[in-house]
C-alpha positions as CSV (number, residue, x, y, z in Angstrom):
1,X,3.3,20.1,-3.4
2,X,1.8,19.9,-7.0
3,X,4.3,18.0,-8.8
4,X,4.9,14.9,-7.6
5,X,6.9,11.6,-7.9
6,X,5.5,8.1,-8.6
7,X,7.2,5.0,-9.2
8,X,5.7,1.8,-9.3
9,X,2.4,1.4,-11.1
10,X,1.2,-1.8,-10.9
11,X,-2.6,-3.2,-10.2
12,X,-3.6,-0.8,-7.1
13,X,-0.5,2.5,-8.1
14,X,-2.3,2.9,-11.7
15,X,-5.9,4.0,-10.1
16,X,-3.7,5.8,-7.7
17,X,-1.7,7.8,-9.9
18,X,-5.0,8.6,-12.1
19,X,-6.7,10.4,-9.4
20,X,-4.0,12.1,-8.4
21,X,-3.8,13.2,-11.7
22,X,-8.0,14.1,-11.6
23,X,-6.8,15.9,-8.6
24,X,-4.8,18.9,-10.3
25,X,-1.5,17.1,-9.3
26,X,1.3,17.0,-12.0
27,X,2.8,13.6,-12.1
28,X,6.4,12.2,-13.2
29,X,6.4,8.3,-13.3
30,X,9.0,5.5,-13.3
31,X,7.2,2.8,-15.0
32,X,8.8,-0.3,-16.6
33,X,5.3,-1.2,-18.2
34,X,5.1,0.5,-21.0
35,X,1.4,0.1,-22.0
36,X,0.8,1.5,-18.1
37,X,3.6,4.8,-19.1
38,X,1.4,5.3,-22.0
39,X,-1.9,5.3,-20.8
40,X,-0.6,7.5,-18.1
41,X,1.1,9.8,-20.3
42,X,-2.0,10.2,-22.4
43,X,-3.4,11.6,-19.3
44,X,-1.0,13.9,-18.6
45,X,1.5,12.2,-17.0
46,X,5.4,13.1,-17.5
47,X,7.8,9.8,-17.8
48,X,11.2,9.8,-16.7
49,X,13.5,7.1,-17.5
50,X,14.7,6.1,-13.9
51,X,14.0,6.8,-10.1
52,X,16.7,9.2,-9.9
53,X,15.3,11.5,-12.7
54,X,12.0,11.1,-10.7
55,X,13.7,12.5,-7.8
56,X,15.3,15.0,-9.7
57,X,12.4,16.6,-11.2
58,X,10.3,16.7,-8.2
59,X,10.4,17.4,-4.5
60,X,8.3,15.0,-3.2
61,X,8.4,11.0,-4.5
62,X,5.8,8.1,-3.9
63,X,6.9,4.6,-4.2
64,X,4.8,1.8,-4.3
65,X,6.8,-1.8,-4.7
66,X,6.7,-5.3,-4.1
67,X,8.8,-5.5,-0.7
68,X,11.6,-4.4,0.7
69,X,14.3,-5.5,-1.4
70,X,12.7,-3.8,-4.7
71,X,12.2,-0.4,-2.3
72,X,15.9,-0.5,-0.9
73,X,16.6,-0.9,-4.7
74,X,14.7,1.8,-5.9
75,X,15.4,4.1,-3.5
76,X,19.1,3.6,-2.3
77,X,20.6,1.8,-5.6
78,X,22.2,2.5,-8.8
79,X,19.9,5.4,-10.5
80,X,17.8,5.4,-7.3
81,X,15.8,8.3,-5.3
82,X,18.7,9.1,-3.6
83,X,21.3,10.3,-6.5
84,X,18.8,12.3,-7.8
85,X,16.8,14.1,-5.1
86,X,17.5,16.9,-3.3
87,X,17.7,18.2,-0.1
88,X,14.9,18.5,1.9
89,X,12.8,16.2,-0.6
90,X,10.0,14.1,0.9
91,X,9.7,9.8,0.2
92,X,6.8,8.3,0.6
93,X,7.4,4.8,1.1
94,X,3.8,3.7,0.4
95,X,4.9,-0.1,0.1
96,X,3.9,-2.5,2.6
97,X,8.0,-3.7,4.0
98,X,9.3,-4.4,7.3
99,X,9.3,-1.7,9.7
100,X,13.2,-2.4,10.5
101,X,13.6,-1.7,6.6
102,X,12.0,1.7,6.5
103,X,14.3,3.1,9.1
104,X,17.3,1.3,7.3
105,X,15.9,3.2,4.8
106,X,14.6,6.7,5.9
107,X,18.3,6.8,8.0
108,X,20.4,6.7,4.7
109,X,18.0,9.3,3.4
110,X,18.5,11.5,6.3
111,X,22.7,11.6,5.9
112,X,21.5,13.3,2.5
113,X,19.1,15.9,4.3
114,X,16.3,14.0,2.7
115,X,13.0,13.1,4.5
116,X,10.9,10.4,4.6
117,X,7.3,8.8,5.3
118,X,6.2,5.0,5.0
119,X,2.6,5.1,4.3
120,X,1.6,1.4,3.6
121,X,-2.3,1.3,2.2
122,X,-4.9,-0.7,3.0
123,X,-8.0,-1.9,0.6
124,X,-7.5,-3.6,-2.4
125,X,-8.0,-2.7,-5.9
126,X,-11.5,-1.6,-5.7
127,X,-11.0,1.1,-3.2
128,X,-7.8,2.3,-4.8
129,X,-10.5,2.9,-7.8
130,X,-12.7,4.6,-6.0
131,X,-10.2,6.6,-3.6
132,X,-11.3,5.3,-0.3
133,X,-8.1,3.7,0.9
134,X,-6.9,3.5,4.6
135,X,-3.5,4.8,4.6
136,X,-1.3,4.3,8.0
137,X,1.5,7.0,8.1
138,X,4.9,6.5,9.8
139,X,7.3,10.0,10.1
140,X,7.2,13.5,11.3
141,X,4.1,14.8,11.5
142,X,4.9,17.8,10.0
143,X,5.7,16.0,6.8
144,X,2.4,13.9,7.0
145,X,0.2,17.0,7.5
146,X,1.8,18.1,4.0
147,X,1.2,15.1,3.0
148,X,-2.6,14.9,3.8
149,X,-4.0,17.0,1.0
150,X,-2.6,14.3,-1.3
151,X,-3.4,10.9,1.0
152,X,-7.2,12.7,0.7
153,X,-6.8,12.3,-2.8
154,X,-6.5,8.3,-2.4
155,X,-8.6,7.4,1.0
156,X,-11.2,8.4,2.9
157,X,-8.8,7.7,6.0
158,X,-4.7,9.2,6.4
159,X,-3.6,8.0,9.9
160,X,0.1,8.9,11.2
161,X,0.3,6.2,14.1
162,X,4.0,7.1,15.3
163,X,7.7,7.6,13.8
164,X,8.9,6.1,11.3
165,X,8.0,2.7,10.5
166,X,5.1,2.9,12.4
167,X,3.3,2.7,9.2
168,X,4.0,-0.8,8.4
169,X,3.9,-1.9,11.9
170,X,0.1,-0.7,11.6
171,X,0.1,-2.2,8.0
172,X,1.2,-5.8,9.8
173,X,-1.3,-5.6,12.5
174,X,-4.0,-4.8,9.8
175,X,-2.8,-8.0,7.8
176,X,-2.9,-10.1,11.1
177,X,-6.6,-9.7,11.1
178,X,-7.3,-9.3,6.6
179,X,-5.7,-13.0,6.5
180,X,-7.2,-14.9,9.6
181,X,-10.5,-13.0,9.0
182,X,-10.1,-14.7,5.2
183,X,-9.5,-18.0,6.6
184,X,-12.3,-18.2,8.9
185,X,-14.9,-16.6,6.2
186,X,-13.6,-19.6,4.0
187,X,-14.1,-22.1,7.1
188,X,-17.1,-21.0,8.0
189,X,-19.0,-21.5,5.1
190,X,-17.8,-24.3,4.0
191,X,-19.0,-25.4,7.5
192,X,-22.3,-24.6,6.6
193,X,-22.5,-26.1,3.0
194,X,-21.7,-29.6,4.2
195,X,-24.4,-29.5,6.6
196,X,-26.9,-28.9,4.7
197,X,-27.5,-25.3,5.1
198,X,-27.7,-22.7,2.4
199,X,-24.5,-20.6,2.8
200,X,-26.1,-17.6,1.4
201,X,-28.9,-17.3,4.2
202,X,-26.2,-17.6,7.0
203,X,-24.4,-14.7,5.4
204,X,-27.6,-12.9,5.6
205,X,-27.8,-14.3,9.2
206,X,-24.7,-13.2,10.4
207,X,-23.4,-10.7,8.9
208,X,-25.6,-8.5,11.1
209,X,-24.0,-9.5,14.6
210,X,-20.3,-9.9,15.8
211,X,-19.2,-11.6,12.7
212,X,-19.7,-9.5,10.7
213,X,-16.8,-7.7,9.1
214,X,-15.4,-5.9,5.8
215,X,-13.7,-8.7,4.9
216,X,-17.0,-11.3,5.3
217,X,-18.6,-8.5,3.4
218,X,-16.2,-8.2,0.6
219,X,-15.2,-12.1,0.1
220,X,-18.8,-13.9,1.2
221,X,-20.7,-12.4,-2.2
222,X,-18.0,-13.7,-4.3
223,X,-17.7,-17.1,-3.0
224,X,-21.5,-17.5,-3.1
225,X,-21.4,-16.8,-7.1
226,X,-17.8,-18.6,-7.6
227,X,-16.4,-15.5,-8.8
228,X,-12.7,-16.3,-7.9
229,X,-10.7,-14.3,-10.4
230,X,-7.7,-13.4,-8.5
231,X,-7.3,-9.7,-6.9
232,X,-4.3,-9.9,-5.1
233,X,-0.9,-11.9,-5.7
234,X,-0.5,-15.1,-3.4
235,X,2.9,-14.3,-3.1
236,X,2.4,-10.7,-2.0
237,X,0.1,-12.0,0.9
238,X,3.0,-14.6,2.2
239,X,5.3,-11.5,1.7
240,X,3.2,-9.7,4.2
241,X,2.8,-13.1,6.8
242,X,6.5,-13.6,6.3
243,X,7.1,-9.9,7.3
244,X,4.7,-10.2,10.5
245,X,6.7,-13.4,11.2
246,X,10.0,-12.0,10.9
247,X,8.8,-8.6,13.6
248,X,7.4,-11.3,15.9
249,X,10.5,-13.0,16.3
250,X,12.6,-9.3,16.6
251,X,10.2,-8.2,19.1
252,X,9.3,-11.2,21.2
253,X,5.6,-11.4,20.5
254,X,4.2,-15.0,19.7
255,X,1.9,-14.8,16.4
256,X,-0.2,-18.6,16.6
């Protein structure tokens, strides 16, 4: 698959979509940023003017959205993946939604003979830069093992962890730990500022032994220089706690 769909391109899909198109890929985009369409199309990049003509010129889509309503949108609504793409076209769902939504989802596309992935990503900005995203893969495995050429292209891991919607059920458990791992990197020094200790020499302490973590190691250097310019939207991260919530309650699993 060399020509491929994306729609979305916000912070993390633009570094995405620019190595894919380092790759050799050809892209078509659905962008309603227009200073993001035309740095893309300066690069090579092909705009079409709704997901369905996406679909339509390609056999094989990538969306990337805020949550589930935007992807159910996208994908299933008025000019959406579905009117345009044809049978035996791949989604890739690489949003982070509910599980329940991308079978919702992925079962409407299958009445049309169309298949589907969600393939939630894990890393931030920075590693979508650099290409060393985690990416956890819900489908067939057939389809993911087409797929994996192009996950290469964006991560240094591609996981498929089940059927579909296993993706975002891995993407939820993943959050589970990002956000309380947060909160106690943010607890813990603060512990060790108001008594008196240097908070920069208990990183160096600590981050050696059991606490130590990705996230301690990506969040302790900017607190110790104040650099809090913001990297990910607050309401994106209570998207993704609302979500675990919501598959806690369906499921019967408590989540203190």
């Amino acid at each position: 698959m060399e020509r491929i769909g994306f729609i979305g391109l916000g912070v993390m899909e633009k570094p995405i979509s620019k190595n894919l198109l380092r790759a050799g890929y050809e892209l078509v985009i659905y962008c309603r940023n227009l200073a993001t369409a035309n740095e893309l199309r300066q690069l090579g990049a092909e705009i079409a003017n709704s997901p369905s003509e996406v679909a339509s010129r390609t056999d094989a889509i990538i969306t990337m959205l805020p949550d589930s309503p935007e992807v159910k949108e996208v994908v299933l609504g008025e000019r959406g993946v579905i009117g345009g793409a044809k049978p035996g076209s791949l989604v890739v769902d690489m949003s982070s939604i509910a599980p329940l939504v991308s079978r919702e989802i992925s079962a409407e596309l299958s009445a049309r003979a169309i298949r589907m992935l969600d393939a939630p990503v894990s890393g931030g900005e920075p590693k979508a830069i650099d290409g060393t995203l985690a990416i956890m893969v819900g489908g067939d495995r057939g389809d993911f093992e087409a797929m994996l050429p192009l996950f290469k292209c964006m991560a240094s891991s591609a996981v498929h962890v089940g059927t579909i919607g296993a993706g975002n059920v891995a993407k939820l458990a993943n959050q589970v730990i990002v956000a309380t791992n947060i909160a106690a990197v943010s607890e813990a020094l603060v512990l060790a500022t108001k008594a008196g200790v240097d908070p920069t020499l208990v990183y160096d302490a600590i981050k050696g032994g059991l606490a130590g973590s990705t996230v301690l190691n990506a969040k302790a250097p900017l607190i110790m220089t104040r650099n809090f310019k913001p990297r990910f939207r607050i309401k994106l991260h209570i998207k993704d706690m609302s979500n675990i919530l919501r598959t806690g309650h369906a499921i019967g699993v408590p989540l203190p």
